[in-house]
TORVO-841144 format. One record per atom (N, C-alpha, C): x, y, z negated; residue in one letter; atom name; residue number from 1. Coordinates in Angstrom, 1 decimal. Layout:
<pts>
PT       x       y       z  residu  atome  num
PT       X       Y       Z       A     CA  NUM
...
</pts>
This chain:
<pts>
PT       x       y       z  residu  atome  num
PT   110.5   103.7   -92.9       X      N    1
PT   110.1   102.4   -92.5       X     CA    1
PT   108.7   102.1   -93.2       X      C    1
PT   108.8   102.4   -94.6       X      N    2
PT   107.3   102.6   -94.9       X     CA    2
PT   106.6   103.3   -94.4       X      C    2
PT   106.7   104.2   -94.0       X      N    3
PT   105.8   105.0   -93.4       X     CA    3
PT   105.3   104.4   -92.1       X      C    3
PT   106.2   103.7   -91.0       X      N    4
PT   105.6   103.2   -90.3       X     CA    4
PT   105.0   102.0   -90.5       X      C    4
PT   105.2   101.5   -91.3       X      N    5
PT   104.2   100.3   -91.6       X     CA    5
PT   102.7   100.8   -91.9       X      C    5
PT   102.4   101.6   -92.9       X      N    6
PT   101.3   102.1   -93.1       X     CA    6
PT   100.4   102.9   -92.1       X      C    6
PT   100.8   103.5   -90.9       X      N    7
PT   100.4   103.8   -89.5       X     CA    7
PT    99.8   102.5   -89.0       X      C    7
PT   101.0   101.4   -88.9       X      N    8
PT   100.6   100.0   -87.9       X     CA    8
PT    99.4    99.2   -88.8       X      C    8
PT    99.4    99.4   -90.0       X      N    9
PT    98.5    98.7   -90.8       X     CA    9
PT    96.7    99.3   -90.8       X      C    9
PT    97.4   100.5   -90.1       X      N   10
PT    96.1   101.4   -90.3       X     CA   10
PT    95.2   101.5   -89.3       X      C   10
PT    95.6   100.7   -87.9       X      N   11
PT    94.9   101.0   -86.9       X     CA   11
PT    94.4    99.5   -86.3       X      C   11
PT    94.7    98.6   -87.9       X      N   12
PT    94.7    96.9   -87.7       X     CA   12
PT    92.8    97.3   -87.5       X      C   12
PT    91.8    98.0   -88.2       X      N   13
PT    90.7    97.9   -88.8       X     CA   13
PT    90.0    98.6   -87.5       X      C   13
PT    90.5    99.4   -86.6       X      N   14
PT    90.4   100.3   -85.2       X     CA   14
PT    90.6    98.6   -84.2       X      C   14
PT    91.3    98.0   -84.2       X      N   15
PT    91.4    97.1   -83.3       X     CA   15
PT    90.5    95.8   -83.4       X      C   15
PT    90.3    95.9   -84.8       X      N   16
PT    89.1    94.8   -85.3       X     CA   16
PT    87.8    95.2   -84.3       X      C   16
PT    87.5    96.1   -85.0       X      N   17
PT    86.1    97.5   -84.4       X     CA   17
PT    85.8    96.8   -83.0       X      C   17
PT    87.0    97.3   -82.4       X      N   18
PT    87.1    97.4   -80.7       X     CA   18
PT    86.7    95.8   -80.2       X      C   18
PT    87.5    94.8   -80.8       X      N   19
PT    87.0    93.2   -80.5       X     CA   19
PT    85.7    93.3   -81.0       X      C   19
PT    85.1    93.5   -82.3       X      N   20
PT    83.6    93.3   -82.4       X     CA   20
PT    83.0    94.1   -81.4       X      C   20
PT    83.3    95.1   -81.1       X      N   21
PT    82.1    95.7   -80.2       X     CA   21
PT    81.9    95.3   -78.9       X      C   21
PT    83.2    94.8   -78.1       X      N   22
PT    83.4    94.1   -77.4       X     CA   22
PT    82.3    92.5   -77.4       X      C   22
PT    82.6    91.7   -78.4       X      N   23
PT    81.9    90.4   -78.5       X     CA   23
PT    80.7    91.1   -78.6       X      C   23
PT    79.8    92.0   -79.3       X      N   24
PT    78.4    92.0   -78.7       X     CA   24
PT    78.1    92.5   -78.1       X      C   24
PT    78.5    93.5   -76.9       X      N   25
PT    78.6    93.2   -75.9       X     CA   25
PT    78.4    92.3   -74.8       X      C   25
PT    78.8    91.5   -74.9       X      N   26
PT    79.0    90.3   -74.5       X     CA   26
PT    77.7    89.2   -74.7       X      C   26
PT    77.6    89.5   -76.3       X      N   27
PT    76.5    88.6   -76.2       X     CA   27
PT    75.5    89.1   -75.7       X      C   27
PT    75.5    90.2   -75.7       X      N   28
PT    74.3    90.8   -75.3       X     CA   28
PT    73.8    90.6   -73.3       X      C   28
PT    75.2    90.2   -73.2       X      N   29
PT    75.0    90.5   -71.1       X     CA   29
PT    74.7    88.8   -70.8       X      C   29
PT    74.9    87.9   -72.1       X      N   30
PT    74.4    86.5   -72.0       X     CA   30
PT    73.1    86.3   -72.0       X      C   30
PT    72.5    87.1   -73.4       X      N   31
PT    71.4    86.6   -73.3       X     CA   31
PT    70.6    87.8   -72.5       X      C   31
PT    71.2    88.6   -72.0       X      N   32
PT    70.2    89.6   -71.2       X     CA   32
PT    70.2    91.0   -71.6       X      C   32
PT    69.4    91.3   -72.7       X      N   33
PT    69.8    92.4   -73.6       X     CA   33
PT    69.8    93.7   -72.2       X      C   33
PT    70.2    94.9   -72.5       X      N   34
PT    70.4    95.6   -71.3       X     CA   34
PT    71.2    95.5   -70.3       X      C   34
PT    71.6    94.4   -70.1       X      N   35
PT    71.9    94.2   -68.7       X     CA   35
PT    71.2    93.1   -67.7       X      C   35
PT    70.2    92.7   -68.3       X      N   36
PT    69.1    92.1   -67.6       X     CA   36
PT    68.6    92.8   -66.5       X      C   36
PT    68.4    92.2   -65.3       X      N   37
PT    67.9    92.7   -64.1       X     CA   37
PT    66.9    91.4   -63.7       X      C   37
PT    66.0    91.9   -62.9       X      N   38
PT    65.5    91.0   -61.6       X     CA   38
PT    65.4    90.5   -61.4       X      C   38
PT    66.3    91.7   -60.3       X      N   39
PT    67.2    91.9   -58.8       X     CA   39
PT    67.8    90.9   -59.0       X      C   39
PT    67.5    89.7   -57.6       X      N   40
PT    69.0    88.7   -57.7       X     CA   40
PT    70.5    89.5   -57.2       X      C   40
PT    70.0    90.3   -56.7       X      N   41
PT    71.7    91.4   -56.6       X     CA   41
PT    72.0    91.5   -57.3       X      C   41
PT    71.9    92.0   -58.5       X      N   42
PT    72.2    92.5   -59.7       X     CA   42
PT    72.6    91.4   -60.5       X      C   42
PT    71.8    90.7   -60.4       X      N   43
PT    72.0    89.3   -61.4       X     CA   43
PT    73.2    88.4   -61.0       X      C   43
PT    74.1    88.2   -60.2       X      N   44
PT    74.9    87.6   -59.4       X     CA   44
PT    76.2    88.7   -59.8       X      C   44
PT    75.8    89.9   -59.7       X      N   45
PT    76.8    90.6   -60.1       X     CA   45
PT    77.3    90.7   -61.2       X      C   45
PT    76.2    90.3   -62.4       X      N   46
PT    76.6    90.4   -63.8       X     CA   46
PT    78.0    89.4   -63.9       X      C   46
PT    78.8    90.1   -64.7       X      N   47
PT    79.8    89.2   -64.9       X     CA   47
PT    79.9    89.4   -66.4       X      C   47
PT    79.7    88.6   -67.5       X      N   48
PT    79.9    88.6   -68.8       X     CA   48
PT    81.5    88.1   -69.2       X      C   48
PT    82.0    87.5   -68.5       X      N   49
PT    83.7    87.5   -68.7       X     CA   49
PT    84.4    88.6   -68.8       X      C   49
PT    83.8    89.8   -68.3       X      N   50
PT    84.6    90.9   -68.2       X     CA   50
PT    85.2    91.3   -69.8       X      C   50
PT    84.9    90.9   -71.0       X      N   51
PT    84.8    91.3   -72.3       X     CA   51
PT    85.9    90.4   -73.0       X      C   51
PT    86.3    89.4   -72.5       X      N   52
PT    87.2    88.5   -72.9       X     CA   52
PT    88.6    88.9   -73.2       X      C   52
PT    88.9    89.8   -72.4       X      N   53
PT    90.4    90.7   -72.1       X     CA   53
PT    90.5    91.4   -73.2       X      C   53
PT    89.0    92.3   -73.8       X      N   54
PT    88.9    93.2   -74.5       X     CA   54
PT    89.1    92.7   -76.1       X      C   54
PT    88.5    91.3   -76.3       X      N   55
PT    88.3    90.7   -77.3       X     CA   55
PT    89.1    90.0   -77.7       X      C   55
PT    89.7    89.4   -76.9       X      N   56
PT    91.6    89.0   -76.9       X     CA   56
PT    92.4    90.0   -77.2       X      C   56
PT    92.5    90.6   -76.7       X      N   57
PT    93.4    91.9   -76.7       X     CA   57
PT    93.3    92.7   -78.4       X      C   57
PT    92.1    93.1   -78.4       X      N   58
PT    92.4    93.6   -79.6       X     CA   58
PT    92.5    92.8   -80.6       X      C   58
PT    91.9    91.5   -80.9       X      N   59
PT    92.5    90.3   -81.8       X     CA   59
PT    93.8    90.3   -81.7       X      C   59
PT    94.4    89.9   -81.0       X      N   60
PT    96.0    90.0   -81.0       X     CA   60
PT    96.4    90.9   -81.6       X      C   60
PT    96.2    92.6   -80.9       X      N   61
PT    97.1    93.5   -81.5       X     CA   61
PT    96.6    93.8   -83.2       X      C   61
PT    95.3    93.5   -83.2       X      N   62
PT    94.9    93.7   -84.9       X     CA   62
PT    96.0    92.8   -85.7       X      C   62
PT    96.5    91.1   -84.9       X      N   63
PT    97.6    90.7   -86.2       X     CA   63
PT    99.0    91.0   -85.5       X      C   63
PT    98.9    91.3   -84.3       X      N   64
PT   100.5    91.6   -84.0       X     CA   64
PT   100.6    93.4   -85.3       X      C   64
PT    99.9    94.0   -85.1       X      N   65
PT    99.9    95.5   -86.4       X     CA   65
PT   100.0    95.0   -87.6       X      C   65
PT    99.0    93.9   -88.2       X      N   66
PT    99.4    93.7   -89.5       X     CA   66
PT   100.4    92.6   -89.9       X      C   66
PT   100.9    91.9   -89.1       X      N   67
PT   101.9    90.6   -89.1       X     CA   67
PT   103.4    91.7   -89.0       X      C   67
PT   103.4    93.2   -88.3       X      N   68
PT   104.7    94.0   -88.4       X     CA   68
PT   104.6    95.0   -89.5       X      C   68
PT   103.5    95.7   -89.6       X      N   69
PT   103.1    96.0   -90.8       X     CA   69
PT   103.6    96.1   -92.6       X      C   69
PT   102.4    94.9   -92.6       X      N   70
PT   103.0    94.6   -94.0       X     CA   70
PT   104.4    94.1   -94.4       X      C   70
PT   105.5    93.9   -93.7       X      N   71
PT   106.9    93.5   -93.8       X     CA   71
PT   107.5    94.6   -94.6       X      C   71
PT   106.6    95.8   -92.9       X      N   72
PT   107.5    96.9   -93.1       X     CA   72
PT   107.6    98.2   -94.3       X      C   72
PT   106.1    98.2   -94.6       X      N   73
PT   105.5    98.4   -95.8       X     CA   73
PT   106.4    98.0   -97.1       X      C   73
PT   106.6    96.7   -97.3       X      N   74
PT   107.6    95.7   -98.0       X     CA   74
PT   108.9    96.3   -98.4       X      C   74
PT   109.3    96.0   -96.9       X      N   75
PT   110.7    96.5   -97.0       X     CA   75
PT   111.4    98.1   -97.3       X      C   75
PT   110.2    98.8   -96.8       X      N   76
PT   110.3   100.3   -97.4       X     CA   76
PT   109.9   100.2   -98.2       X      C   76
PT   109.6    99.9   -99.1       X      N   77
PT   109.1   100.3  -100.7       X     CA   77
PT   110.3    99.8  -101.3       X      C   77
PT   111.2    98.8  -101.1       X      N   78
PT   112.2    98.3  -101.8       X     CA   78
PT   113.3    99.0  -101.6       X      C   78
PT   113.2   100.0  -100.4       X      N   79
PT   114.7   100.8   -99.7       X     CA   79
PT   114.5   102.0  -100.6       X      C   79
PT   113.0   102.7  -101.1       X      N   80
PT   113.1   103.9  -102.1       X     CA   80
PT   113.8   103.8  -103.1       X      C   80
PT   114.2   105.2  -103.5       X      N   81
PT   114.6   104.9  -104.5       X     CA   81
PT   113.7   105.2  -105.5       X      C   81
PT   114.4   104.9  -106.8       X      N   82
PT   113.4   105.2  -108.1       X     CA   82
PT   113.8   106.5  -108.9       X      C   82
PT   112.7   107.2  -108.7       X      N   83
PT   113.4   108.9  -109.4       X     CA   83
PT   112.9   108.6  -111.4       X      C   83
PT   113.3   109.1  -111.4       X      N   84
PT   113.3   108.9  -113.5       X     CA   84
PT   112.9   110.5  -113.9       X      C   84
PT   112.1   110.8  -114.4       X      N   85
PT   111.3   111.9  -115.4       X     CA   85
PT   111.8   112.0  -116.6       X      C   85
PT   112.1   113.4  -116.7       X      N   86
PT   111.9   113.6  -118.3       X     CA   86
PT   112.0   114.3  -119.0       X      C   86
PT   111.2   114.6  -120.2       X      N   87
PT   110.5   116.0  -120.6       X     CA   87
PT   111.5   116.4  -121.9       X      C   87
PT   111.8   117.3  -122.2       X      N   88
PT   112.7   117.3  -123.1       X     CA   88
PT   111.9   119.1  -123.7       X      C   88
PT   111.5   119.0  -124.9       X      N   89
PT   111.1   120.1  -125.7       X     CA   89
PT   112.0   120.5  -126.1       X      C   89
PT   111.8   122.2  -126.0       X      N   90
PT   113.0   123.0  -126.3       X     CA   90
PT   112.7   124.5  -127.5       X      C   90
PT   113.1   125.2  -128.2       X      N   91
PT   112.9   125.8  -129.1       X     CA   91
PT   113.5   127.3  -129.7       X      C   91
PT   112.6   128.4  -129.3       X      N   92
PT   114.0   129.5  -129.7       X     CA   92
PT   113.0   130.3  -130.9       X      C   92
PT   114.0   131.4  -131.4       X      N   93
PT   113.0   131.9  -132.6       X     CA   93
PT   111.8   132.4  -131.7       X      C   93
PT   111.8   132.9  -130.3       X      N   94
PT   111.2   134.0  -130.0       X     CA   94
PT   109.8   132.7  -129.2       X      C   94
PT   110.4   131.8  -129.5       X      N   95
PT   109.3   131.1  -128.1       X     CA   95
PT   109.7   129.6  -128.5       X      C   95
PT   108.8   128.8  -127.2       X      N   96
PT   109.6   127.3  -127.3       X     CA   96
PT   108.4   126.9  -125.9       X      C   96
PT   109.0   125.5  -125.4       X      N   97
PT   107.7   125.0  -124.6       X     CA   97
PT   108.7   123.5  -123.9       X      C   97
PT   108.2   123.1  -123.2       X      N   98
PT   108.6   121.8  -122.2       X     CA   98
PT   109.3   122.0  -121.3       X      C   98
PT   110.4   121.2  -120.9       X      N   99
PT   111.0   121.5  -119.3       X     CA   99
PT   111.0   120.0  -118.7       X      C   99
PT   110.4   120.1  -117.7       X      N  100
PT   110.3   118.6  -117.0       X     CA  100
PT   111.8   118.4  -115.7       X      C  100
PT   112.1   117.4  -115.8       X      N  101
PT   112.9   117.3  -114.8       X     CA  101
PT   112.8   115.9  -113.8       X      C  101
PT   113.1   116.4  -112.9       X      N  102
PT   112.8   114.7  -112.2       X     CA  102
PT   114.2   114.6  -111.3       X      C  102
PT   114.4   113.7  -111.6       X      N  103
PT   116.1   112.8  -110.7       X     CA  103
PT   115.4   112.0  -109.6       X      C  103
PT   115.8   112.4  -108.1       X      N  104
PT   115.1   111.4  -107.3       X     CA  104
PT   116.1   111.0  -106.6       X      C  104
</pts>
């Protein structure tokens, strides 16, 4: 469960991206920018709404990812368990050193 939360949390900053790139875009086909033409053909064709879908779209999924996310993040971290360490020195005539052990 943690794990999936940290996937859906991770692709919150990918969907942001995609809305910003989208909105200039956009501004850009308002004020002209490279999609400036002319041609009144061309100009009649411009449709600057087309970016709206895009910029909606990924707003949403950026908090619908981090509104499912961070719960799930949450809630797996509290489902781990907690492993305990511990070093215990040991001693013979011929030698001696550390042994680590971990309980998970």
């Amino acid at each position: 469960m943690m794990a999936g939360g940290i996937v859906m949390v991770s692709f919150v900053p990918i969907a942001l991206l995609v809305s910003l790139v989208a909105n200039l875009e956009q501004d850009a086909c308002e004020t002209g920018g490279r999609y400036f033409s002319t041609d009144p053909a061309r100009v009649q064709d411009t449709n600057c709404g087309r970016f709206d879908a895009t910029i909606y779209g990924g707003l949403i999924a950026a908090a619908g990812l981090a509104g499912a996310g961070i719960p799930m993040i949450v809630i797996g971290g509290k489902r781990e368990p907690i492993g305990t360490a511990s070093v215990t020195p040991w001693a013979t005539q011929g030698a001696g050193g550390l042994r680590l052990r971990l309980d998970l």
